[in-house]
Structure formats: C-alpha cells, structure tokens
C-alpha positions as CSV (number, residue, x, y, z in Angstrom):
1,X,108.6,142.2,106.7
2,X,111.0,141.7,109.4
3,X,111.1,138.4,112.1
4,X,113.8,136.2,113.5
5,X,113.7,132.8,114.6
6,X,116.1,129.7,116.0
7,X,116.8,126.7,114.0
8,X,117.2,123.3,116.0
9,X,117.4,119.8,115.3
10,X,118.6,116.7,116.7
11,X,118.7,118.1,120.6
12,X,117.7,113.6,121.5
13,X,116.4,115.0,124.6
14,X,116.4,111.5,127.0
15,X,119.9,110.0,126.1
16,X,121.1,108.4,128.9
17,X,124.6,108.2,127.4
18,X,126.8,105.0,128.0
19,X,124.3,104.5,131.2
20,X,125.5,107.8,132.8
21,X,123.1,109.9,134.4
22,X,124.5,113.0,134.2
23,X,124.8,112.7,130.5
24,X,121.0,112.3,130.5
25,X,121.2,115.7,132.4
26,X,123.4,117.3,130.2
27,X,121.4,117.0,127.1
28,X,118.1,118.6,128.8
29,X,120.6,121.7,130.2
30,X,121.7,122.3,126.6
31,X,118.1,122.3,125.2
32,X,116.7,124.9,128.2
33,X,120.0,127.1,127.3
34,X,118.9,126.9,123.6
35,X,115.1,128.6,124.8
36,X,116.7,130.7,126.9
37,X,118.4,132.1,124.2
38,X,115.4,132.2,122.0
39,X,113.5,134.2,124.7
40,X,116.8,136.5,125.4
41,X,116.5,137.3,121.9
42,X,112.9,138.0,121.8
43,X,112.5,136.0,118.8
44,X,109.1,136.0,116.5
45,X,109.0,131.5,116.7
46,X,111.7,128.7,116.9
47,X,111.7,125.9,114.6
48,X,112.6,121.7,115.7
49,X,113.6,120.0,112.4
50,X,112.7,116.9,114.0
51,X,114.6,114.3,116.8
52,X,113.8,115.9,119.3
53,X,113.6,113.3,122.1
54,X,116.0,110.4,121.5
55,X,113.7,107.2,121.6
56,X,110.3,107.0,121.0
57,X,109.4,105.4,124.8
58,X,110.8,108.5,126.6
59,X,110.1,108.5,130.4
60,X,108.3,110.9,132.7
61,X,112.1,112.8,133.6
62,X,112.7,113.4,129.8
63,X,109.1,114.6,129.3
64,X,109.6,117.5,132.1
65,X,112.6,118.6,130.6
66,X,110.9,119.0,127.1
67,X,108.2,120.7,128.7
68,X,110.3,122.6,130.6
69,X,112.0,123.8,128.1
70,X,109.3,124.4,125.8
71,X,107.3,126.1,128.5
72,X,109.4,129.4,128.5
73,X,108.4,130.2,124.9
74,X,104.8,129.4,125.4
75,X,104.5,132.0,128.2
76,X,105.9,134.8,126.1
77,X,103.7,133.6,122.7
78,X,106.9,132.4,120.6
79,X,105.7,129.8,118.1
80,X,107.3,126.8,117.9
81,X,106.9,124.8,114.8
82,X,108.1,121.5,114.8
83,X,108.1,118.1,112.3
84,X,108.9,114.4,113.7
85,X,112.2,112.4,113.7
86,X,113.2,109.0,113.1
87,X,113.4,109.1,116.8
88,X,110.4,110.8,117.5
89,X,107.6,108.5,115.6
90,X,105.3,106.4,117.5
91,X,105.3,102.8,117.3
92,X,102.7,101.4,115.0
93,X,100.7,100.0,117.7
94,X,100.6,102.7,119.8
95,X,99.4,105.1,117.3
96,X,100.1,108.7,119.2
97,X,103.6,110.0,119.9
98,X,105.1,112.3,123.0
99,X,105.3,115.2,119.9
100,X,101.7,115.2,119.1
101,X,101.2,114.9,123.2
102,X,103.3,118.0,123.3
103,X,101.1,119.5,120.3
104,X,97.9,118.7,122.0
105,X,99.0,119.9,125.3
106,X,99.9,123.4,122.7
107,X,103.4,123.3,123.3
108,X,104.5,123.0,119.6
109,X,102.5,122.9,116.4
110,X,103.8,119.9,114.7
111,X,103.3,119.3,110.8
112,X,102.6,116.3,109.6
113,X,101.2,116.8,106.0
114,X,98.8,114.4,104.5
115,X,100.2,111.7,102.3
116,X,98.6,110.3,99.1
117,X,100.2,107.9,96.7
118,X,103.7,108.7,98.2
119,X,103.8,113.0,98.1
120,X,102.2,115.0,100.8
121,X,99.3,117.0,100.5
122,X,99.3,121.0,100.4
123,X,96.9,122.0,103.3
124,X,96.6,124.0,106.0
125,X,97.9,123.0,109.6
126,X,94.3,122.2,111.5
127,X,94.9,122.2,115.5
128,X,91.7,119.9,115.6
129,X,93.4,117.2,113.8
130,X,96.7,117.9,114.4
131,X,97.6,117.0,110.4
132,X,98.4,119.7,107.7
133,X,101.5,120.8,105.7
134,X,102.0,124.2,106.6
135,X,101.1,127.4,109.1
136,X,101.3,131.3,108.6
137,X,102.8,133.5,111.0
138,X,103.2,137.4,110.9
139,X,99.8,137.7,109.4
140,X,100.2,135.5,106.1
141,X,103.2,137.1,105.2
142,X,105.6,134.0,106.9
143,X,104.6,130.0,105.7
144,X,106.4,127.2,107.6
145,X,105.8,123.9,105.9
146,X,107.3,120.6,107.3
147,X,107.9,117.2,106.2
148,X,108.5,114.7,108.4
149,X,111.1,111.8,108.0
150,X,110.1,109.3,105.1
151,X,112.6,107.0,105.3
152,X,113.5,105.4,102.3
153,X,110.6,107.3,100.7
154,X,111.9,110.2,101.0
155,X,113.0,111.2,97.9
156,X,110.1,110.2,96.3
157,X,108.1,112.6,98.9
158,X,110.8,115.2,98.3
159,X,109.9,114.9,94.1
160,X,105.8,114.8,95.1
161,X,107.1,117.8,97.5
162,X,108.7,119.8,95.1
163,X,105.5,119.4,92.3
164,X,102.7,120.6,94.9
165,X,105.3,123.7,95.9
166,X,105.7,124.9,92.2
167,X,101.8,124.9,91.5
168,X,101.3,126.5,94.7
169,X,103.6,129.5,93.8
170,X,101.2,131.6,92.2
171,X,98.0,131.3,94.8
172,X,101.0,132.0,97.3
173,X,102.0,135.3,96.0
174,X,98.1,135.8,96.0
175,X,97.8,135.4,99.2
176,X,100.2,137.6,100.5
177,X,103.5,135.0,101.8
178,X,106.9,136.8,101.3
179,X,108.5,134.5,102.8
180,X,108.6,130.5,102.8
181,X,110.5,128.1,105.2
182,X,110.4,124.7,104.5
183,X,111.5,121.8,107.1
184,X,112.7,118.2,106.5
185,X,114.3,115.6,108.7
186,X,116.8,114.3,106.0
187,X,120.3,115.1,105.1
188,X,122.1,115.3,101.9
189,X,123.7,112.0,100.2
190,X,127.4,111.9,101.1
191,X,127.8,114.5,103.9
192,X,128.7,111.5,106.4
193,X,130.0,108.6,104.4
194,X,127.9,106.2,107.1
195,X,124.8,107.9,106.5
196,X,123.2,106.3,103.3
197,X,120.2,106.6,101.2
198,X,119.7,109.9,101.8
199,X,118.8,112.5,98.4
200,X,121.7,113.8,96.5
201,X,122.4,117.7,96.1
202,X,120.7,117.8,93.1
203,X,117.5,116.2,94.0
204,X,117.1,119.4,96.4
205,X,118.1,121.8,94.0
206,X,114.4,121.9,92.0
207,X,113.3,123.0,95.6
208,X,115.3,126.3,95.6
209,X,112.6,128.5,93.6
210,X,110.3,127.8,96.2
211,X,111.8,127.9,99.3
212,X,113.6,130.5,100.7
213,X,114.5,128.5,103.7
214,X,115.3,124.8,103.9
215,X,116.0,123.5,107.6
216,X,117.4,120.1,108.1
217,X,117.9,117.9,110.6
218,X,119.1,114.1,111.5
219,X,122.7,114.6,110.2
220,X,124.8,115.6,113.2
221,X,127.2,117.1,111.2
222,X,126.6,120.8,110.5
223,X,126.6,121.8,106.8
224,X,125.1,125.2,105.0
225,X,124.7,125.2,100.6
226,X,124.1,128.3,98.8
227,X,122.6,130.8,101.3
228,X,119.5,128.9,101.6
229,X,120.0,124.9,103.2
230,X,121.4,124.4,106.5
231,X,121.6,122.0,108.9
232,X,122.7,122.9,112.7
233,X,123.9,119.8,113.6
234,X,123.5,117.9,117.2
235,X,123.6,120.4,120.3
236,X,124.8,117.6,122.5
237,X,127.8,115.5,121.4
238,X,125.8,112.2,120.8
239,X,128.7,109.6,119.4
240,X,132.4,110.1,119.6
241,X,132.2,110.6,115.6
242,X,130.9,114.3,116.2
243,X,133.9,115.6,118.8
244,X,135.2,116.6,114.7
245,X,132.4,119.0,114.0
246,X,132.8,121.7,117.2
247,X,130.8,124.1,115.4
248,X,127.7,122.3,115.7
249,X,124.6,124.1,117.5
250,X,121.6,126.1,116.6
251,X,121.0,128.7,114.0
252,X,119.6,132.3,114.8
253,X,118.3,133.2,111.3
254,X,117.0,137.4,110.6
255,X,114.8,137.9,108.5
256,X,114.1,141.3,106.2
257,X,112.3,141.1,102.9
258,X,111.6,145.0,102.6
259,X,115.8,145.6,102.9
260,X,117.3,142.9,103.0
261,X,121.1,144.2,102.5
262,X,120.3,145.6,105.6
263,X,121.5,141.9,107.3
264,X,122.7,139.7,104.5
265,X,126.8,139.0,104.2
266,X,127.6,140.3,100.8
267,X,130.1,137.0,101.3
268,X,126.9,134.7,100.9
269,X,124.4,133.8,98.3
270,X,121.6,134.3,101.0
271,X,118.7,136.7,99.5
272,X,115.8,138.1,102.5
273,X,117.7,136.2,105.4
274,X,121.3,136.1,107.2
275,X,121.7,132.8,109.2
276,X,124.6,132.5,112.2
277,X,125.4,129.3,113.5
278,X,125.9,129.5,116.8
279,X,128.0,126.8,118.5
280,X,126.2,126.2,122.2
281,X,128.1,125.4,125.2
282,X,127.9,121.5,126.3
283,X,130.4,119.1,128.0
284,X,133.6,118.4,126.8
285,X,133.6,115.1,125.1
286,X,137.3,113.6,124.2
287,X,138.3,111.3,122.0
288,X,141.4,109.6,121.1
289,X,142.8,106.8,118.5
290,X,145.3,104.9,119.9
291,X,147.6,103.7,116.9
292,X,148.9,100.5,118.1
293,X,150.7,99.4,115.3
294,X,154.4,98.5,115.7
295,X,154.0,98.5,119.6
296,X,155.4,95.6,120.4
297,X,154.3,95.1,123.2
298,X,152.0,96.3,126.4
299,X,154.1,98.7,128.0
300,X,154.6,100.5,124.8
301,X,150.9,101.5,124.5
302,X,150.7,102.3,128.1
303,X,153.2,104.5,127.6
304,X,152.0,106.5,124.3
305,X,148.5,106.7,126.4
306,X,150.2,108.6,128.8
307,X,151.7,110.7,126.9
308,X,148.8,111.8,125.5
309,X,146.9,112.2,128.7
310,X,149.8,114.2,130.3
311,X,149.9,116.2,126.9
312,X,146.1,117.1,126.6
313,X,144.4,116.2,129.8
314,X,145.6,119.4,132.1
315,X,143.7,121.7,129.1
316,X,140.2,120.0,130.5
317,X,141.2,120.4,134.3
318,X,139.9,124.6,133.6
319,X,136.6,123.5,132.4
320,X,133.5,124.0,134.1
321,X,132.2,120.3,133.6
322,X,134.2,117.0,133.8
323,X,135.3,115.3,130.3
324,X,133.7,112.3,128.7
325,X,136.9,110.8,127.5
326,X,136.7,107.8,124.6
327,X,139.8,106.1,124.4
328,X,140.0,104.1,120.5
329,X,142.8,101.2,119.8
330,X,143.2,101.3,116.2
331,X,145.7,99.2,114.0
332,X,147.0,96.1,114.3
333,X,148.2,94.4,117.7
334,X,152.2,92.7,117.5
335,X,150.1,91.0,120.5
336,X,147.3,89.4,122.2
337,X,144.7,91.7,123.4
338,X,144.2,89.9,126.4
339,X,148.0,91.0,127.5
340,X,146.4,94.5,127.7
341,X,145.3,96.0,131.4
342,X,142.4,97.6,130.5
343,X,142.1,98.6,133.8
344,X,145.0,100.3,134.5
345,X,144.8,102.1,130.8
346,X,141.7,103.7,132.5
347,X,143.3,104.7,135.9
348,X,145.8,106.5,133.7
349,X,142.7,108.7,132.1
350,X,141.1,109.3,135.3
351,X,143.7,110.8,136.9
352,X,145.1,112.8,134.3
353,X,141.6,114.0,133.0
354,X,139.6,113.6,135.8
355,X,136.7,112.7,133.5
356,X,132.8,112.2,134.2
357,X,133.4,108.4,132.1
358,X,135.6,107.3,130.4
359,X,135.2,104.2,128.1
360,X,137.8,102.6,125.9
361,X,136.9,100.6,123.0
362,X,138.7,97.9,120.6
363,X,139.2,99.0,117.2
364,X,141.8,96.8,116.1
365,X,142.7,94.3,113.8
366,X,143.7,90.6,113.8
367,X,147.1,89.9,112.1
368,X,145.6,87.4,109.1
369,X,147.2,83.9,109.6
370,X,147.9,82.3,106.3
371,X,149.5,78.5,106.8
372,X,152.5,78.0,105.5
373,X,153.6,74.3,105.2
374,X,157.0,74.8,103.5
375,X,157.9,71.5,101.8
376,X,155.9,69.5,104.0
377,X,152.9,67.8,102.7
378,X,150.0,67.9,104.6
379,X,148.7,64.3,103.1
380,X,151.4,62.8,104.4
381,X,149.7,61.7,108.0
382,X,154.0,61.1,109.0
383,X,154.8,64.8,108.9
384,X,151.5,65.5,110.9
385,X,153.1,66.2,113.9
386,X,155.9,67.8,112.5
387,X,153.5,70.4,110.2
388,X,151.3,70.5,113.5
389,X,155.1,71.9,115.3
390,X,155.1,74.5,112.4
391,X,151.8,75.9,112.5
392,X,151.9,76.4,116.7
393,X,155.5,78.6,115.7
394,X,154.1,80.4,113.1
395,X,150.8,81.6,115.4
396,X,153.4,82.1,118.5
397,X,155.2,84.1,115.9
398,X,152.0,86.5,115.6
399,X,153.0,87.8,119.0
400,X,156.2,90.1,119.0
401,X,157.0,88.9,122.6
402,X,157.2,84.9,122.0
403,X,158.7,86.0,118.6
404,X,162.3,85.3,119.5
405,X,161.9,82.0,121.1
406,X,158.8,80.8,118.4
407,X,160.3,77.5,117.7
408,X,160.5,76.9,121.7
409,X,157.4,78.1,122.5
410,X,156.4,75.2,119.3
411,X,157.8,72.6,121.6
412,X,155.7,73.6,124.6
413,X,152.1,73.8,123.1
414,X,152.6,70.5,121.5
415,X,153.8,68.6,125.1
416,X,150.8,70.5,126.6
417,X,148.6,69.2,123.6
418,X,150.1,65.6,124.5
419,X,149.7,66.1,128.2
420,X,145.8,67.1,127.7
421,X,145.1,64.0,125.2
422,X,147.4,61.8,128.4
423,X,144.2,63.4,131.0
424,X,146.7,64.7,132.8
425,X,145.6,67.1,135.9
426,X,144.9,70.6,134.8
427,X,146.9,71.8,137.7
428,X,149.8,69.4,136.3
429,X,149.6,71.5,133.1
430,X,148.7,74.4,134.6
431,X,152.3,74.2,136.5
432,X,154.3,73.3,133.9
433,X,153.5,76.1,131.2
434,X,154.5,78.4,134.2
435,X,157.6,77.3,134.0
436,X,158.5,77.4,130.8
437,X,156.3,81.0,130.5
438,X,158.6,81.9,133.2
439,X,162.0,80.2,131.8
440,X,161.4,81.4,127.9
441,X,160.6,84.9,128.9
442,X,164.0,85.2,131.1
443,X,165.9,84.1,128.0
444,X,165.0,86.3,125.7
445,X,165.3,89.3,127.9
C-alpha cells in the first residue's frame, strides 16, 4: 500500500492577535496555503490533530475561512480527519461545537470515541451520530483513530487507550489494516517547561506496537521521537515564546508498506513512513529582551534599543509582510519605571522596523527593600523622625539617579511630608519639589 497525507495541528484559526486585524487575517492565509499545498500534492487525506479554531465562540469571518479552506479538499475527495482541541470543545451548555458543524456540513470527519469509565470505546466512526474512534481509508488497508483532548484525564484515557489497541491487534490484521494512525491533542511532559500535566515519554511508549503513526497537537513547539511521534507545532506564531521554534509547520508524511526503503531515511527509526516537516511561510514575528540591568538610567536603555533596531531592523525591511515586533524589559531597573518613555521606545521600533504592531511589555524586577535601621531603635518614638530620614535615603538610594545626593533628597521628602500634614496648597508643594528636583539634579551632574 502506498498514500500520503498532511499532518496539522494548532492552525487557532480566529486569533485576532493583540486586537490587530490583520493578524486575524494572517492566520486564515496560512491555513488556505497549508490546503493548497495538500491539493498541489494530490495527497490521499489531511489530518487536524485538534485546535483548529482558536476559541470556542468563533464568529461568522473565522467560520468562512475554515470553510474556505477546507472546501478545496472536499471538491477533489481528499479526506480530512480531524479530533477536537482544548480550543475547539463546545461549552457545556451549548452542547454542539463549530467542528461537529463542520462535520455535519461533511467538511471533516471528526472522531470523537465513546467513553466509558474513563477509556474510550473501540468503534467505528458512524456519520449518523457523528461519534466513533476510528475510520478506514484505502479500502481497510489505512485506520485513523483519534482521541480528543481529556484534560487532566488524559493519561488515564491514554492507559484505557493503549488496552483496547492491544486486544484489537489481532481482529486488525484480520481485517486487512497495514497501516494504523493514531491522533491525540496532548503533548509530552516536559517539552515546554510551562506546559504541565501532560503524560511522560514513557506513558506513550506501551503505544508504539500499535501505532505506526502518532500525531500530536496542542504543544506549539515542534518535536519528532523515534520515527513514529511527531508534533508540527503552530503554523502561525501565536505568543512571542514560539519566534524560538522557526521550524514549526505541517508534516507531509509518505507512506509505503509493500517497500518501504523505497522512502524511509536510513538516518531514522521510521518503519512504512518518511515524515518531512515542512516549515510554512507566515509573518515575521520579532522579539527582543531588553536586559536592563546596570543601566543606570533612561537614556541608557534608549540607547541599547536602538542599537538593536538599527542592528536587526533593516533585515525585515526585504520581507514581503510588515513585522510584529515584541519588545521585553528584563532585569532589574537602577530606576523607576515611570522615568521610562514608552512612547518614544516605540517610535524608535517603528521607524527602524516599520512593523505591523509593536507592543512592549514589562518584565522586570523590583529591587527588594530590606530596612536597615543602623543603631537606631525603632521603639524609641525620639529617633522616629530621624529612622523616618533613613528609610526615605535608603529608598531614594534604590534609584541610581538620586543616588549621589540620597541623604538630600532625605531632607526634601520629609519637609514635603511636613508640608502635607501643615495642609499646605498642593500647588505650594507641587512648586517646591520642582525646585529642589531641579537644584539636586544640577549638582550632581
């Protein structure tokens, strides 16, 4: 037997990124260039290991460009087999998701196996009811099963999973299947140190006698084990945590049980199949962490963000789509955030990188403040205003521009802290910490 197909997952069709319109765009153009591809390549049936719109309440724009999409490989009779996301389920109280829409409208045939006491049920895919673990292509010679996302159930299901597949081996072989693909939206345990809960490496290995296939999805990170797991990873760059992983995409998977060293890499351990990973084109998405420890002060990040942008941003200016650029300030500030123009840090982006967006976020650290009284004792109420002197220098201190004049800059918060217990005029107060701002800052330059 001989076939191909595409492996996709988590394409979050309907992600409106950051509020940007054209990002919503952007993910629907990478999904019809996927299905183009699939139909290019005349393959036998495309698989969706699950997320494939981002919320579950998508709108009418993001269903047209799933059926848009999905329409191309319905009028050339290519198959697509799909299984539901974490994004994908229905709410509870509406009962019916846009997948099973799609299903009944026959865009996809969607697998959702029957559970019972945690493991789901071996059984044919029925288009009546829409429910059933598996389907045969290529004249029983191909079985796709699919197991949708379980949450924290899943490796339970994935043990109850394992069980029914083993007894099922024999009547399989029976039956005529060569070949056996097996879906799941889940990851493996540790592949992105955020991602928790999900089964370790060797809770899948049981599995490897009786698939020959195993498709994931819901990671974002691309990731292969063994000639036989792989996960694709996002087509569209959905956080600024996946800019790392540029060889995320789709997989275009041959298949040849009759010869197979006709197609496998002698390099692999893959055994009837040879998978490629195909990275797919999308918009550039840029992200950079701005180390801001032992700048001083303002300037001094203003000016190692320009230097970056004059570094990197004349390699985007060739590209056939603007940058999403995501600006990070890491470390520790020597000063108050507050002192930073955020709005001129972004001018400095735009016109270096001429970006769709750009968005900078705060990352950084407070210096810890730990009081340190010295010799005075704070039950004493007669060194209260003293130790009260202290503490204002010490947090002045904090700040490497009031550092050199902390014990003057002491002296001014605790007149403006009399002046404010006096009810003196804001204005009044307002005034006078001008002119000391003004007078302290001239003597220390």
């Amino acid at each position: 037997m001989r076939a191909s197909f595409i492996h996709i997952a988590d394409t979050h069709l309907g992600y409106e990124q950051d509020g940007v319109r054209e990002r919503f765009n952007d993910f629907g153009c990478v999904f019809w260039g996927i299905m183009d591809d699939a139909v290019q390549r005349n393959v036998d049936f495309l698989i969706i290991a699950g997320d494939l719109f981002h919320k579950r309440a998508i709108d009418a724009q993001t269903l047209i460009h799933a059926i848009e999409g999905l329409r191309r490989l319905k009028e050339r009779d290519i198959p697509i087999i799909g299984i539901e996301g974490n994004h994908d389920r229905s709410f509870y109280r509406d009962g019916t998701s846009w997948l099973q829409f799609l299903c009944y409208q026959g865009y996809i045939k969607l697998l959702t196996p029957i559970m019972r006491d945690g493991a789901p049920q071996i059984s044919p895919w029925q288009p009546e009811t829409m429910l059933g673990s598996h389907v045969d292509l290529l004249d029983g010679r191909l079985r796709i099963y699919g197991l949708h996302w379980q949450g924290s159930s899943t490796a339970r299901s994935l043990e109850g999973l394992t069980k029914a597949l083993k007894e099922r081996r024999a009547t399989e072989e029976t039956e005529g299947v060569e070949y056996r693909l097996l879906m799941m939206h889940t990851g493996v345990d540790g592949e992105v140190p955020r991602v928790q809960g999900l089964p370790t490496l060797a809770q899948f290995q049981p599995l490897r006698e009786c698939v020959d296939y195993l498709a994931h999805g819901h990671v974002h990170k691309p990731y292969e084990r063994d000639g036989w797991m792989y996960n694709p990873g996002s087509s569209e760059t959905c956080s600024a945590e996946e800019t790392q992983w540029e060889n995320r995409g789709y997989y275009y998977v041959e298949i040849d049980t009759d010869t197979p060293e006709r197609i496998i890499d002698p390099e692999k351990k893959e055994r009837h199949h040879h998978a490629v990973r195909i990275s797919n084109r999308r918009r550039p998405f840029v992200r950079y962490d701005l180390h801001v420890d032992a700048l001083a002060e303002p300037e001094a990040v203003y000016q190692r963000l320009t230097t970056y942008c004059q570094r990197e941003g004349a390699r985007y200016k060739q590209e056939q789509s603007f940058p999403v650029v995501q600006i990070h300030l890491t470390g520790t500030l020597s000063f108050d955030l507050s002192a930073l123009d955020m709005g001129r840090m972004e001018t400095t982006v735009r016109e270096t990188f001429q970006p769709l967006y750009v968005r900078i976020d705060n990352h950084t650290n407070d210096q810890e403040y730990t009081p340190d009284e010295g010799d005075l004792d704070g039950r004493d109420r007669s060194v209260w205003h003293q130790l009260e002197r202290h503490i204002f220098e010490e947090l002045v201190g904090l700040d490497a521009r009031y550092l050199p004049a902390k014990e003057q800059w002491g002296t001014v918060l605790s007149e403006i802290k009399q002046s404010a217990l006096r009810n003196e005029p804001a204005e009044q107060i307002a005034h006078y910490l001008r002119e000391k701002h003004n007078e302290l800052l001239r003597g220390s330059a």
